[in-house]
Every structure is written in C-alpha cells, then in structure tokens.
C-alpha positions in Angstrom: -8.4 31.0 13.4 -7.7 33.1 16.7 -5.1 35.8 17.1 -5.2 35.4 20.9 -5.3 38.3 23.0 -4.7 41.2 20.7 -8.2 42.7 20.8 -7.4 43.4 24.5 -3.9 44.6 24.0 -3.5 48.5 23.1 -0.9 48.7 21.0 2.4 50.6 22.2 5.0 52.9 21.2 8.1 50.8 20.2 11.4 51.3 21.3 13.4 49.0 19.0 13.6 45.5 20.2 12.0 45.0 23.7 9.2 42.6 24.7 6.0 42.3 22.2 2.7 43.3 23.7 0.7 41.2 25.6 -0.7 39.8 22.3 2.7 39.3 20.6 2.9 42.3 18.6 5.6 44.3 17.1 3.7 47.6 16.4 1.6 46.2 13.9 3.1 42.5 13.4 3.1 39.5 14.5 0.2 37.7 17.0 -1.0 34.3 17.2 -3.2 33.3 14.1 -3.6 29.7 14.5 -6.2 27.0 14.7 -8.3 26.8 18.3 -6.5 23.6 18.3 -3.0 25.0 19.4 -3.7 28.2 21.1 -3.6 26.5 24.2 -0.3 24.9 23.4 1.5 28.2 22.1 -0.1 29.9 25.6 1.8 26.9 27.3 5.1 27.5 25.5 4.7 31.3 26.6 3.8 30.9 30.3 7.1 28.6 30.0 9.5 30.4 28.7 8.4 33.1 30.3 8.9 31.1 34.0 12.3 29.6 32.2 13.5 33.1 31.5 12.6 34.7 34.5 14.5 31.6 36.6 18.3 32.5 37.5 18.9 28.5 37.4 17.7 28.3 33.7 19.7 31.0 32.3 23.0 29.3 34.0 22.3 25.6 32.9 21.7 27.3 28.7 25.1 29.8 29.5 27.1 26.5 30.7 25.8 24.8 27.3 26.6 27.5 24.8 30.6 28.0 26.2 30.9 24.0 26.8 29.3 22.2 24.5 28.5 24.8 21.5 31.7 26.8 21.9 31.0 30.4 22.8 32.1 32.3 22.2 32.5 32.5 19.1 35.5 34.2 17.4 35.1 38.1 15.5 37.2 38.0 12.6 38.9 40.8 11.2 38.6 40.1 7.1 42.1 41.3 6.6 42.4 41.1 2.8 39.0 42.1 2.1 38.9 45.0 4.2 42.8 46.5 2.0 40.5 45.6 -1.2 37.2 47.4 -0.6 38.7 50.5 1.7 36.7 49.3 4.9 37.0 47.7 8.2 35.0 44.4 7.5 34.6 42.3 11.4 33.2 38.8 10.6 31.2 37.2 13.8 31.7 33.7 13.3 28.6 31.8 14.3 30.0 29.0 11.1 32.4 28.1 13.8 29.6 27.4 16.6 28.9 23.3 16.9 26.6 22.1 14.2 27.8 24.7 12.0 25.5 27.4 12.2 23.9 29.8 14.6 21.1 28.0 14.3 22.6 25.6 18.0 21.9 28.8 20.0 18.0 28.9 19.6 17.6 24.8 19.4 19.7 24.6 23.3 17.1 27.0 24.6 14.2 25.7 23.0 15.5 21.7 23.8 15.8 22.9 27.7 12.5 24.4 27.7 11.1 21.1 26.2 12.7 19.2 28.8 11.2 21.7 31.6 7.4 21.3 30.4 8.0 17.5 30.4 8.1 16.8 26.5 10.6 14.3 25.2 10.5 14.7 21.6 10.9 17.4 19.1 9.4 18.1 15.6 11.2 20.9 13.8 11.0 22.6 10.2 14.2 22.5 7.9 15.2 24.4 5.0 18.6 24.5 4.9 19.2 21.8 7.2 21.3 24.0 9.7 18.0 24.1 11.9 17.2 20.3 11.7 21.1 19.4 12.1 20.5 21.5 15.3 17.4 20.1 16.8 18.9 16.9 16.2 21.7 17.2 17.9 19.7 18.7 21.2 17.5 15.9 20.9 20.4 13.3 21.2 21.8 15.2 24.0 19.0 15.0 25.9 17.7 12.0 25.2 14.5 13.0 23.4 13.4 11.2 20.0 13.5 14.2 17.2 11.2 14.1 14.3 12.3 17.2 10.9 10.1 17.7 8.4 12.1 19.0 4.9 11.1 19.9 1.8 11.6 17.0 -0.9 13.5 19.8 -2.5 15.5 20.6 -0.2 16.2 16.9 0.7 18.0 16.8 -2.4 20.3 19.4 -2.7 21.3 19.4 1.2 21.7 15.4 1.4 24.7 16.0 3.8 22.3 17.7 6.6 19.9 15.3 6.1 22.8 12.2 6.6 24.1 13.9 9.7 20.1 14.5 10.8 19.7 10.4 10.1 23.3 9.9 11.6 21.9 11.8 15.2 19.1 9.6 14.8 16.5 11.6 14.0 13.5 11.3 11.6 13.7 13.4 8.3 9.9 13.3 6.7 10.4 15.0 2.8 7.4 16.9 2.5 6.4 16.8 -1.3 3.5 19.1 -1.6 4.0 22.8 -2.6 7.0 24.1 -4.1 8.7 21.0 -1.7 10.3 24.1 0.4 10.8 25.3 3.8 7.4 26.8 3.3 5.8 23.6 2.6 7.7 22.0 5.5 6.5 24.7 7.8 3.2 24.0 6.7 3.6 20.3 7.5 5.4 20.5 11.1 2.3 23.0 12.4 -0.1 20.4 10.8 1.5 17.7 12.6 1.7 19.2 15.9 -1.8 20.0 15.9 -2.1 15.9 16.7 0.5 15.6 19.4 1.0 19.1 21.1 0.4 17.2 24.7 3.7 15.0 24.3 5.1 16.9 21.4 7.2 20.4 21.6 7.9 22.1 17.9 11.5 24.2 18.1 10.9 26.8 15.4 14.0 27.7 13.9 13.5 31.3 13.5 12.2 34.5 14.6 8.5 33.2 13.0 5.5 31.5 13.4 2.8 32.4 16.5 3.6 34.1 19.5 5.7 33.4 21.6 8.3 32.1 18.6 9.4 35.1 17.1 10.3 37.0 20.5 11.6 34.1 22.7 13.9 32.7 19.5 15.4 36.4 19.1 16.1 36.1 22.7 17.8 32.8 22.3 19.7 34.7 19.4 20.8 38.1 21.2 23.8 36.2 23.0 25.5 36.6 18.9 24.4 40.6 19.0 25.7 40.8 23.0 29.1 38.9 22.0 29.7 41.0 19.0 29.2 44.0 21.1 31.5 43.9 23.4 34.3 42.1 20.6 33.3 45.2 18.7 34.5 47.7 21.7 37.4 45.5 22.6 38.5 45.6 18.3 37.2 49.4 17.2 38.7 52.2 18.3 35.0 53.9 18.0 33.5 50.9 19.6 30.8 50.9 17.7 30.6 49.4 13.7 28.7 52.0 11.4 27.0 49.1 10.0 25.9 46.1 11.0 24.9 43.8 8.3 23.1 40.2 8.0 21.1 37.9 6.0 17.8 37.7 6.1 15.3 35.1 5.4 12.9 34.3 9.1 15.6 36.7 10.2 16.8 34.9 13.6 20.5 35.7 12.7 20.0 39.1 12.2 17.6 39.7 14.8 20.4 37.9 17.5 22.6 40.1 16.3 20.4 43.7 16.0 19.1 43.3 19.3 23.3 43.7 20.5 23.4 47.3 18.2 19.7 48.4 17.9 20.6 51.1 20.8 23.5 52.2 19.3 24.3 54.6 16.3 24.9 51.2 13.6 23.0 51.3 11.0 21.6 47.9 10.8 20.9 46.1 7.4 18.9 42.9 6.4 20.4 41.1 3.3 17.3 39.0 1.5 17.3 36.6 -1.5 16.2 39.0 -4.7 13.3 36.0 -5.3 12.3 35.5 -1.4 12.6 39.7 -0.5 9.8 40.0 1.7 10.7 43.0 2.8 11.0 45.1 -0.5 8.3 43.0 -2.5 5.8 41.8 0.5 2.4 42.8 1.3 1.1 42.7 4.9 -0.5 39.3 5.3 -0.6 36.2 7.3 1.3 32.8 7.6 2.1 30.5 9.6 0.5 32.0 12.7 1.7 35.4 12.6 1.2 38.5 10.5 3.9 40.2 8.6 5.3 41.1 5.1 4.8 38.0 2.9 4.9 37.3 -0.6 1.8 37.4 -2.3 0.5 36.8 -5.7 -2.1 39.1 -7.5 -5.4 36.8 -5.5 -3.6 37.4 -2.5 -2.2 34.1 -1.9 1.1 33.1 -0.7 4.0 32.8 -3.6 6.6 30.9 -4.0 10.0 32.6 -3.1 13.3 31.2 -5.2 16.6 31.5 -3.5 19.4 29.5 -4.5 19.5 29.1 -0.5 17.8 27.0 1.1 17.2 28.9 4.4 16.6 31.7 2.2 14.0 30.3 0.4 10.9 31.8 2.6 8.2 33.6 1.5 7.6 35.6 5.0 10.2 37.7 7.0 10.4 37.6 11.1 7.5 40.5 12.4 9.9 42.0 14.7 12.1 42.7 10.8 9.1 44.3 9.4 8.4 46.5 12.4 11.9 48.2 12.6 11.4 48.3 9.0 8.3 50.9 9.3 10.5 52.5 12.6 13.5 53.3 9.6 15.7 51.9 11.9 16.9 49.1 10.0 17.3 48.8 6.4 16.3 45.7 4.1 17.9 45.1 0.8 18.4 42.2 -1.6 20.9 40.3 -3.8 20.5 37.9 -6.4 22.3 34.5 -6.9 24.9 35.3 -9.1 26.3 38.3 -6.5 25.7 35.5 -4.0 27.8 32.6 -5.3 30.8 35.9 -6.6 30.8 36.4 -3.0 31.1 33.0 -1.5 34.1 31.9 -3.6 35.5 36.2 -3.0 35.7 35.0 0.8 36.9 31.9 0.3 39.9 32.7 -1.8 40.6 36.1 -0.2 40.0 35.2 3.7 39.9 31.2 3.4 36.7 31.2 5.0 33.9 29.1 3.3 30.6 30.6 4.5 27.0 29.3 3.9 25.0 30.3 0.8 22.7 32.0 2.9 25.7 34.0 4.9 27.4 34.8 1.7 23.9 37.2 0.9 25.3 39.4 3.7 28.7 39.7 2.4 27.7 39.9 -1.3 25.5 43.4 -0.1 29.2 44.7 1.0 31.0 44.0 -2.0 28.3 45.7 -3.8 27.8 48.7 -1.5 31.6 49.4 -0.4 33.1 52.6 -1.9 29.3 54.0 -2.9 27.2 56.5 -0.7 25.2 53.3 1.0 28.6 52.1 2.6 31.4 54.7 2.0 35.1 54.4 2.1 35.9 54.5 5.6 33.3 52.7 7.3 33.6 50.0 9.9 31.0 46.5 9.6 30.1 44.0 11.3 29.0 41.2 9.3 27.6 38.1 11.1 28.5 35.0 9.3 25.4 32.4 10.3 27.0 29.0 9.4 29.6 27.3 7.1 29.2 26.6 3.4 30.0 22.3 3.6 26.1 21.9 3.2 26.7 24.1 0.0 29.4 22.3 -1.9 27.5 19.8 -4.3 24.5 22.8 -5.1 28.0 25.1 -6.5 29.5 21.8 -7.9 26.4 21.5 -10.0 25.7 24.9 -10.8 29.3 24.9 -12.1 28.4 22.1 -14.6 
C-alpha cells in the first residue's frame, strides 16, 4: 500500500477547511493508502479536477445543472412550530427537496462532469442508503454513461425503493453479501472492482472518504449547500449568523458542504453520528478505504461493524477533514441512538409536515435533546441541514412499528 506523496509533504498549520496538503492531508488525516494498482488513477482524478476546477467553463456548465436540472437552490425553512416548542430559532436547509431526494445530486453532477471530461463513460458507485446510487444513476442516464452500484445485501433489502428507481434509471445494483452486507462491505467491493477497470471506469464516491483527492474535491462539490445557507441565513437572521449549525454525520459530505459555508464564522458547528457507527467519540486513528482517520476498531485492531438503523449512517469511518476540526475544537461531534432518531422523525413530521431521512432525522433528534440545556440554550438560533427525504424510510418504520 502507498500513501502517495506524504513523506514529501510538511505538514501545515490548518485554518479550518482550505485545500489538503500536497499529500491529501488534513493535519494528521487522510492520504492516499491504496494498492500500487490505483495510485495512478486517484493521481488522474486529482490532476483533473484540479484542471476542471480551476476552468471558468466547468464551474458554469455544474452551476447551470444544479439551478436547472437539480433545483437550486434549495429552500431554508423556518421550523415554525418546533422552534414556539423548544424556545429556539430552528432554520431547516432543505437539500430533501433537491432532485433525487437528497444532497447527495450535488457531489454525483460534479463527479459525472468530471467523468465525462477525462473520457470515461461509465460509473461504479458505493450505496448505503441508496440516496448516493439513486444519484449516480441519475447522472449516468443524463449523460449517457452505463452506471454500475454496488450495495450491501442488507441494505438491498430494507431500501428496495432506491434500488427500483436505481434498476428503473437503468443502472446495475450488485448486492454485495460478504461482511456485515453494509455500506462498508460495498465500499470494499466498488474499490476492488475498480482496481480492474480504472482505464474506462470512473468511481463517484459519495462522500467526503476514501483516497485523496475524494474527501477534498467531494466537500467542494458540497460547499454550494454551506454557501446557500449562508447567505439565506443573513437574508432570515437578524444576527446573520446561526449560533449553531448542526448536521448528521456518517462519511460526513452533508455536513462538510455545509461547515465549509460557517467554518469562518462564530457558529458553532456540530456533527450528529449514529450511537453504534460514532466514529468520532468511539474511533481510534486507523486506516480504511484509502485514507486514514477515526474508525471503529475492535480490541485486534480490526475494523468493526457499526449499527445504525440508517443506512448511510451505518459506516464505521468518519470523513478526515471531520476528525481534523475535531482535534482544532472547532467543531463538535456527538451521537444519538435509534429510538431518539425515529421520536424525531415522526416530531417533524407531525409538527412541521416535513418527512426527513432517517439519517437527517440524527441531526434534528441532537436538537430536541439539547434545546433548553447549557449545550443549546433557550435563545439560540440553528441551522439544521436536512440531507434528503424519508420515502426510502417508510417500510424500515412500518416494520419496526410491528
């Protein structure tokens, strides 16, 4: 395994979320740790997007996407109801209302045009929830490229109406049965599989993980949810600026989208995990799946199994970038368990008639637990990002309810 070009980079002083160093760190995360088979192919992704990102052209063609075809922006919510009940000002950014249902459209447009720009013409993606693989999907029938998703057997079952509207876009599905049959496993899979086709093949991580360049260039596909709620947030708040800015966590590529809009501000910015996938609170520093961050671990060392009763939560790993401002203090990273999570999903649906993703609904159950107490006192304003819409949730609740 190489971690390319780190033993040349000195590291640097970090000032929040700007580029990695030249080896893909975050102070002391992230890298490239991946077979000699695909460091030339994660070097070709970087030069790239770095060309892609640089190139006036580029930016214009993803901007004219997002507002015309994924329908940004999206809206900020004020939660009305909520906020009279729990004695704050609670803003909801509504990536659930972006096409496909998710945030996840913002990062898989970027990625799809950058395929397209190297010459590939078919995608392979990871899938826990489904959000992502709905996503690449739909790129990949925009553009005309055949799209292959590799998904956890698990997962397969309890989020059989992503993998119908993946089969209905015409892409492949693979269930992956080894492992826990989890977005870890299918991880494992997609990066095995692009190791044999990385010349005609282009793999659209879904979040803010895996080998450098991932992590940094899908935050950047991300920010445009931070820079939106930024300015909706001085347009709404008389302060302009939330006190706390709040989102799930599991790779992290919602919240990092939206930190990177408030990381310069006074918000205080907080990560929501799954209580059995907290990488944050319960990870040791470690490697997977090319990079090197807080991961769950097991008393030999090895990777664990995390347990979330979301799917996209359900990562044993969190984003590097997440576990550097983590050691900088300047964001925070709690936990929920299941129980506050599904309380908090049907809470916003009957109080606001919004029905958000399991996953989203982690974000919102850390406010109903924190509002009124010294962690998020009576008073304060939030911005909660809401990363997709619960649909893909229904028959998981409609069983658990059983």
């Amino acid at each position: 395994m190489t971690d390319l070009m780190v033993r040349f980079a000195a590291p640097v002083k970090a000032r929040g979320m700007s580029e990695p160093t030249a080896g893909g760190r975050f102070g002391g995360y992230g890298g490239r740790f991946v077979p000699e088979s695909l460091v030339a192919a994660c070097a070709e992704v970087e030069e790239a997007f770095r060309e892609a990102w640089g190139d006036p052209g580029f930016r214009r063609q993803l901007d004219h996407l997002r507002r015309v075809y994924a329908g940004r922006p999206t809206a900020l919510t004020p939660a009305w109801n909520l906020s009279a009940e729990l004695g704050i000002t609670l803003l909801i950014k509504r990536e659930d209302l972006a096409h496909t249902g998710s945030h996840k459209i913002n990062n898989v447009l970027g990625q799809a045009l950058l395929a397209r720009r190297m010459g590939r013409d078919r995608l392979i993606a990871e899938t826990g929830a489904g959000q992502h693989g709905v996503a690449t999907a739909t790129a990949a029938a925009l553009f005309g490229m055949r799209a292959t998703v590799f998904m956890g057997e698990r997962d397969v079952q309890r989020q059989a109406l992503n993998v119908f509207r993946m089969n209905t876009l015409g892409a492949e599905v693979v269930p992956v049965t080894s492992g826990s049959r989890t977005l870890k496993d299918a991880t494992n899979e997609a990066m095995r599989h692009w190791v044999t086709c990385a010349s005609d093949t282009y793999y659209c991580i879904g979040s803010v993980m895996g080998p450098h360049p991932y992590p940094w260039m899908v935050r950047e596909f991300q920010r445009v949810i931070g820079e939106e709620a930024r300015a909706q947030c001085s347009a709404e708040l008389p302060t302009a600026v939330p006190t706390h800015v709040v989102a799930c966590v599991g790779g992290g590529s919602n919240a990092a989208g939206t930190f990177a809009g408030f990381v310069d501000t006074s918000a205080e910015l907080i990560g929501v995990e799954a209580a059995g996938g907290a990488a944050m609170t319960d990870g040791e520093v470690g490697i997977v799946h090319g990079y090197r961050s807080r991961v769950l671990q097991d008393g030999h060392g090895q990777i664990a199994e995390a347990e979330s009763i979301a799917p996209g939560l359900d990562y044993p790993g969190v984003g590097p970038e997440h576990a550097h401002l983590g050691d900088l203090g300047r964001a925070r990273y709690v936990s929920v368990n299941d129980d506050e999570v599904v309380a908090a999903l049907r809470r916003l649906a009957r109080t606001e008639g919004i029905l958000c993703a399991l996953e989203s609904a982690h974000a919102l159950a850390w406010v109903l637990r924190a509002a009124g107490t010294d962690e998020l006192p009576t008073g304060s304003t939030v911005l909660l990002t809401l990363s997709g819409r619960g649909d893909k949730d229904m028959a998981a609740l409609m069983e658990r309810a059983r």
